[in-house]
N, C-alpha and C positions, 0 to 999 in steps of 0.2 A: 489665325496664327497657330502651327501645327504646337502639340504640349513637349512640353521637356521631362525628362523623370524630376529633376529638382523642384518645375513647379508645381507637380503630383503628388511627392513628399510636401511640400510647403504647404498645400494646401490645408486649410482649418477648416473642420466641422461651422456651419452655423444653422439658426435657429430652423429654415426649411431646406430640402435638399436643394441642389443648384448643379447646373451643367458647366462641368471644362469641355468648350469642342476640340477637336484637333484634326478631322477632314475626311472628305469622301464619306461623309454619318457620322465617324466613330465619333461618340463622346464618351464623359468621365462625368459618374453622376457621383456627387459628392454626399453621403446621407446624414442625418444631424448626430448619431450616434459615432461617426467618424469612419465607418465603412466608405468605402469608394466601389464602383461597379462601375463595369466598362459595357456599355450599351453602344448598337448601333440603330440608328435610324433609316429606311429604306421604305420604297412606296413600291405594290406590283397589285395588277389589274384594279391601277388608279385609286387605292388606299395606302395610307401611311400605315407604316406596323414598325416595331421595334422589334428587335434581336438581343436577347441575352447574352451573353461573350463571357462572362466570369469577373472576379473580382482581385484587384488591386491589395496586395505586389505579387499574390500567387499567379497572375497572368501579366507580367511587365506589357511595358509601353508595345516594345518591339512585337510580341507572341499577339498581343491584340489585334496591330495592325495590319499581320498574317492572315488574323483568324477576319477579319475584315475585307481583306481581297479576295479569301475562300469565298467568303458569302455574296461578293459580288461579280465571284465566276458564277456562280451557282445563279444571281440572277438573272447576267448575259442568257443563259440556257433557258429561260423560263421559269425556272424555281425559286420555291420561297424557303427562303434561309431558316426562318425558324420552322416551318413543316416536314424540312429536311432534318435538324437537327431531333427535332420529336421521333423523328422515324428511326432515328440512329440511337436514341436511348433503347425506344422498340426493341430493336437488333438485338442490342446488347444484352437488354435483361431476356431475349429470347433466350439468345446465346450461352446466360445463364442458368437457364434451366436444362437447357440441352448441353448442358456438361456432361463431360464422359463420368464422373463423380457422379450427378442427379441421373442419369439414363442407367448406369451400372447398380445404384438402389434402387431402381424400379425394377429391375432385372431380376435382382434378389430379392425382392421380393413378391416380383409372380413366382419364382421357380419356390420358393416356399409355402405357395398355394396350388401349385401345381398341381391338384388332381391329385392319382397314380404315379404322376412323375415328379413329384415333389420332393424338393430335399430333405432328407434328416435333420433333427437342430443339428447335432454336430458337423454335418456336412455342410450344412447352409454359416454357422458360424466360421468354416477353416475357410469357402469361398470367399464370403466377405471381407477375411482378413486377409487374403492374397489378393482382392482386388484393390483395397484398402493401402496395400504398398506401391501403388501406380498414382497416387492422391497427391504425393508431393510434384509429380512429373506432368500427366498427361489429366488428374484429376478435374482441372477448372478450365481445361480446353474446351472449346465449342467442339464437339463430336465432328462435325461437318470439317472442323478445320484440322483433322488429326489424318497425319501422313505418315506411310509403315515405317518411316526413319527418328518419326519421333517414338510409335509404341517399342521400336526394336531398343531405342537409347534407353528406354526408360526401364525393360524386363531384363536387358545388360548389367545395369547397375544393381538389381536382383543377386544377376550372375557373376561380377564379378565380388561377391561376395562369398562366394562356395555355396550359393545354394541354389545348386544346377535343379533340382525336380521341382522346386519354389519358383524356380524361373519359367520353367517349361511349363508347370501348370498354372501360373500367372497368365503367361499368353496364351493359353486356351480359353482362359476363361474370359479376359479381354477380348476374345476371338468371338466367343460367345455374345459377349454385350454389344458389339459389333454389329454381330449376324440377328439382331434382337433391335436393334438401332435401324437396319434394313427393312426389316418384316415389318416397323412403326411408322416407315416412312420419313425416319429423320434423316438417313443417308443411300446413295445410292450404294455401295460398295462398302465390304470390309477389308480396311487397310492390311490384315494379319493374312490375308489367300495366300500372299507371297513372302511370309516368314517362314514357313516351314521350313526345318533342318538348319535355318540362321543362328539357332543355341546349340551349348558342346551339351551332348545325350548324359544324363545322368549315369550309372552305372545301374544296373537292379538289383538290387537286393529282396531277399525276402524275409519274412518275420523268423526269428529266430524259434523253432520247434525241436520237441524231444520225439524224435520217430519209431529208433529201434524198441523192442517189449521191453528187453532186461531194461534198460534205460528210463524207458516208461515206468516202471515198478522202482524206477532207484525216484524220482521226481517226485509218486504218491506218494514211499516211505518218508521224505524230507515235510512234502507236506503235512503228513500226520505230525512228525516233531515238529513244529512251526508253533513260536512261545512268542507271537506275536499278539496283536487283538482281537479278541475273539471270533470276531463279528468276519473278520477280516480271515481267518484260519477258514470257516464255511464257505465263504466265496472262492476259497481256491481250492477246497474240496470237491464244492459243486461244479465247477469250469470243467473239468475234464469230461463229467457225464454227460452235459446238457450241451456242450460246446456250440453254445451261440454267441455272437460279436461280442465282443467285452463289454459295452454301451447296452446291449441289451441287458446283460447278466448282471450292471450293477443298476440299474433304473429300476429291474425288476422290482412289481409292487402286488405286496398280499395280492388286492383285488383281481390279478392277473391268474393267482392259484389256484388251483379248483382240486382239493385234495381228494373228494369222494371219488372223481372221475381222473383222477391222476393226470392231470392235465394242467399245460402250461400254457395261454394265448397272449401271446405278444401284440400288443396292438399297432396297426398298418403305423401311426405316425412314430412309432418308435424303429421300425424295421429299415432298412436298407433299401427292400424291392419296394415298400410303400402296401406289403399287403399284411393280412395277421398272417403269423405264424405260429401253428402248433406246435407242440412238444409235448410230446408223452414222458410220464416222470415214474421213472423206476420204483422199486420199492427204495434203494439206496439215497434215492434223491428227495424222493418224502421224508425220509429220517434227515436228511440233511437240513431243508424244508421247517421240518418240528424243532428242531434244535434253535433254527434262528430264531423261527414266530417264540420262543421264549426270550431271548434280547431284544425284539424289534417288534413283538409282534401288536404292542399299538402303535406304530407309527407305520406313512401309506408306506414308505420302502422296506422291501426286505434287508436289503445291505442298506442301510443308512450310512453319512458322512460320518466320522467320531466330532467334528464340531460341531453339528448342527443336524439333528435329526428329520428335520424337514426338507432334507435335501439330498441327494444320494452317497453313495460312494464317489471318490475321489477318480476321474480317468485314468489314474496313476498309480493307485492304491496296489490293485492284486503286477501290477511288475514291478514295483517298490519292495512288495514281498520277497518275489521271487528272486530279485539281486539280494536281499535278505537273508535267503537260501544258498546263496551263492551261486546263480544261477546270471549270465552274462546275459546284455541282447540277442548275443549270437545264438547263446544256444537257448534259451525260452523267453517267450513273453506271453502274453494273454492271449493273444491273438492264438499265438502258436497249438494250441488246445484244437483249433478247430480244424488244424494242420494234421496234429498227431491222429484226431478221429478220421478225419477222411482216408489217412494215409493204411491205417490197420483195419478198419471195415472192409474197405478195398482190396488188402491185402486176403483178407481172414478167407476171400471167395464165397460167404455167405449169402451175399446181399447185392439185392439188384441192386447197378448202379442209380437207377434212379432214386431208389428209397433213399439214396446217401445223399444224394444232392440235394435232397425234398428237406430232408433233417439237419442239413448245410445252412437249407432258405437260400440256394441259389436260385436265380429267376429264368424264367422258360419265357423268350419272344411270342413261340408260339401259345397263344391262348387257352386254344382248342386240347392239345398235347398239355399242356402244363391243367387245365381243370381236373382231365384224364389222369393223368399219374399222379395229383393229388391225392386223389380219391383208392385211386387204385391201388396207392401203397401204402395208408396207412396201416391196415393193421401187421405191414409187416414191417412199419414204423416201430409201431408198439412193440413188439417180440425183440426188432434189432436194440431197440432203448433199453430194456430188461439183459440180453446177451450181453450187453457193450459194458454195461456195472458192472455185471457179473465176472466178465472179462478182467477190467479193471480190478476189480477185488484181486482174483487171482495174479496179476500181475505185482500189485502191492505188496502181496501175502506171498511171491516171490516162490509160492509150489510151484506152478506151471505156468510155462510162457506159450506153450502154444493154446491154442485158441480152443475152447471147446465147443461142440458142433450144439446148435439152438435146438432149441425141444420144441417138438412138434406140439 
């Protein structure tokens, strides 16, 4: 006689489990603890086996007897209901590791071992948190089962929050983990080929820089009055002479100094291009240099945090200043320093272009050309590094803007 729900609920625990049947297998095993489980019974290549189904009321009477003529479709066909179902947990917890979430940390993390092409921490920290915002959308999808209508929904609601470059490099780098997901063999195809131009273009902006000299010489007299921290007053001294990434000039550490040789080496995992970079250090920059190693000079940073000396400066610290100074994003930020250098080197007609690029640390594809012009330009690295203070002084000191010509 098929079961009722009434005499499911009715049913009382006793001392050994016991079977409710109700037909075609399914039964109701009743446990002494008072659990109920809904078992089926089935026989293929001439053996009895049972079937798990779930348990009582979170699977009712009706969803059981579903899940009972599932399994004896599946035997019509030749299959065995429970090695189908074991296969399909399989699946699943595949499915969960081949999330676009678990494939996208694996992602980030070769590309932060990457060799020469490895990311910076801060680069690899801003990637991961703009992959990081796709976590609540397309996060726990099985990679395999992601169509460019779901990645476009999901970098959309990025966008329509006003933040068009967050979006656009969102889906690049989803594009990436994509085209990283291919190369692994998890999928055939990256669903983002055909998103291009699908986002409204940011607009571009650039870092906010002081370019003109007189201007330049009104920015260093503001820094000299700057009755902020002290530690903090050096770092925005030093910026304009040494003008390298912000990231490098606050991480900078003693150990990286080499005062006898005037010399500054930035080590590959700190740099952008992933290679060291020199820097020849003025006389101006060694005084600058002595002054801190007296606030800082036992701890490994040269700009330490003010909370916490084992840690650097602040990412924020020297443009915190400079609005301080009264200075907008428009018109300076940190960055902007290595704007202003490139911009008056260039201008001054001194200096090979390349020695400028070189003292930029912008990177050269070609290998061969790039060892070459290393090499070939520093010592006129060193002379422009000495000119460019010297410059600046004069600029500060507000006698003369034009440039005077470098001593042989």
């Amino acid at each position: 006689m098929p079961l009722t729900d009434l005499a499911i609920r009715n049913a009382k625990p006793r001392e050994k489990p016991f079977k409710m049947g109700d037909g075609l297998g399914l039964f109701l095993q009743v446990q002494p603890n008072g659990s109920k489980l809904w078992r089926m019974k089935y026989r293929i290549g001439g053996r009895e086996k049972k079937l798990a189904i779930g348990s009582y009321p979170e699977i009712g009477l009706g969803n059981a007897r579903i899940k009972r003529d599932e399994a004896r479709e599946l035997l019509a066909l030749g299959k065995d209901p429970s090695l189908e179902k074991q296969r399909a947990k399989a699946r699943a917890t595949l499915d969960s590791e081949h999330s676009f979430a678990a494939i996208s940390a694996e992602y980030c993390d070769k590309r932060r071992r990457d060799g020469q092409r490895a990311w910076a921490p801060a680069t690899a920290k801003r990637c991961e948190y703009l992959l990081s915002l796709l976590n609540g959308t397309i996060g726990k999808m099985p990679i395999v089962e992601i169509e460019p209508i779901d990645v476009l929904t999901a970098v959309r609601r990025i966008e329509k929050r006003g933040k068009l470059e967050s979006a656009r490099r969102t889906l690049q780098l989803a594009g990436a983990v994509f085209r990283y997901a291919v190369a692994t063999a998890r999928i055939r195809s990256d669903p983002t080929r055909d998103l291009r131009g699908a986002l409204t273009s940011p607009t571009v902006t650039h870092y906010g820089a002081v370019l003109e000299p007189g201007k330049v010489g009104e920015l260093l007299r503001a820094i000299e009055d700057y009755d902020g921290q002290p530690i903090t007053k050096l770092a925005l001294q030093l910026a304009p002479h040494v003008f390298v990434r912000p990231g490098e000039l606050r991480q900078a550490q003693w150990k990286e100094i080499d005062f006898e040789a005037a010399l500054w080496t930035i080590p590959a995992k700190k740099t952008k291009m992933r290679k060291d970079h020199r820097v020849p250090l003025s006389r101006q920059v060694l005084t600058i240099l002595r002054e801190a190693r007296m606030l800082s000079g036992r701890d490994a940073y040269v700009f330490p945090s003010i909370r916490t000396r084992t840690r650097p400066m602040s990412d924020n610290t020297i443009n915190a200043a400079l609005r301080r100074l009264g200075y907008t994003t428009d018109d300076m930020t940190a960055h902007g320093f290595r704007a202003m250098a490139s911009t008056l080197l260039n201008e001054s007609g001194y200096w090979h272009p390349d020695a400028i690029e070189r003292a930029l640390a912008h990177g050269d594809r070609d290998k061969v050309r790039a060892a070459y012009h290393r090499g070939a330009h520093w010592q006129e690295r060193v002379r422009m590094a000495q000119w460019w203070s010297d410059y600046l002084d004069q600029l500060r000191q507000g006698k003369e803007l034009d440039p005077l010509p470098p001593e042989d």
